[in-house]
C-alpha positions in Angstrom: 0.0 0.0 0.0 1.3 3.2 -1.1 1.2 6.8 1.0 0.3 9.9 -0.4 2.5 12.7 1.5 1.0 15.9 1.4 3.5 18.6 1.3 3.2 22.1 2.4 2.7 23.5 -1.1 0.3 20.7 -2.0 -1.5 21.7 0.9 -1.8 25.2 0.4 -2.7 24.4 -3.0 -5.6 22.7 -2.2 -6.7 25.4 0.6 -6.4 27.7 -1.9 -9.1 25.8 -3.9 -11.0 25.5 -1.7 -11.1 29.1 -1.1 -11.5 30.0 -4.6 -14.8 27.5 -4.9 -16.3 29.0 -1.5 -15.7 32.5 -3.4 -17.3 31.2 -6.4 -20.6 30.1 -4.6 -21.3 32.9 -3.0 -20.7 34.9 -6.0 -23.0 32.6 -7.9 -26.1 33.1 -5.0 -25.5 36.6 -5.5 -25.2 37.0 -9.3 -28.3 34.3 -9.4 -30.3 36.6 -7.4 -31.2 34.4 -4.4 -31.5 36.3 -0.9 -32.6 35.3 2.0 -31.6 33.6 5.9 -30.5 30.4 4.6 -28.4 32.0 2.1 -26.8 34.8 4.2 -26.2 31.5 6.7 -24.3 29.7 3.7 -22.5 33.1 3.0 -21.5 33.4 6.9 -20.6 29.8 7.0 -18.1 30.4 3.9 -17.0 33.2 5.5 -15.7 31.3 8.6 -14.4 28.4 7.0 -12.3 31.1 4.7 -11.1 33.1 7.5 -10.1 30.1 9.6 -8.0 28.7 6.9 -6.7 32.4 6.1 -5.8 32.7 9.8 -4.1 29.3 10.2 -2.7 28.3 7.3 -1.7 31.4 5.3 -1.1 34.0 8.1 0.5 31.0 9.5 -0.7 30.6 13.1 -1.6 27.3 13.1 1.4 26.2 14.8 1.9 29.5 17.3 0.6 29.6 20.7 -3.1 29.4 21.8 -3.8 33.3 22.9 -2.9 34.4 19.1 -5.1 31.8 17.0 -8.1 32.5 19.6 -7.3 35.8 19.4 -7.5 36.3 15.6 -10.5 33.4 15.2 -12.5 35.6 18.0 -12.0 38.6 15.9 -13.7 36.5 13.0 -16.2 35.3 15.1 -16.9 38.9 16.7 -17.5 40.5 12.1 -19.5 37.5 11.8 -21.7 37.8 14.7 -22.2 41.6 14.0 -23.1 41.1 10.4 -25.3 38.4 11.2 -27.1 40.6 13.9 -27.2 43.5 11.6 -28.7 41.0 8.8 -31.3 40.2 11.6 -32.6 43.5 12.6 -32.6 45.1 9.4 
């Protein structure tokens, strides 16, 4: 049985694709026309998954100490929260 080693540029390869199809959904909802709570959730949801693989992998904190990856994720987590509230009440 063979391995399959992922190596760091494989990897941020694929993260990178995976950013660029989350980007390419969204833009399709929009230039589609749908609205609506379920698609502002998916739009939120894409939004996290980006930023956390932004945060860890590209900025490159995924191997630093705690307080900095909870600090940047909570900052994430903080836009998110306020957008979706803002989306709410408006």
């Amino acid at each position: 049985m063979t391995r399959f080693a992922i190596t760091s540029s494989t990897k941020a390869t694929l993260i990178w694709l995976l950013l660029v199809l989350l980007t390419l959904v969204t833009y399709g909802l929009g230039k589609i026309g749908y609205s609506g709570t379920f698609v502002i959730t998916i739009v939120l949801a894409s939004v996290l998954i980006k930023g956390h693989h932004i945060i860890a992998d590209f900025m490159g904190l995924r191997g630093t100490e705690k307080k900095w990856r909870w600090l940047m994720q909570g900052w994430l987590l903080l836009i998110v929260a306020v957008i979706a509230t803002a989306y709410r009440y408006s």
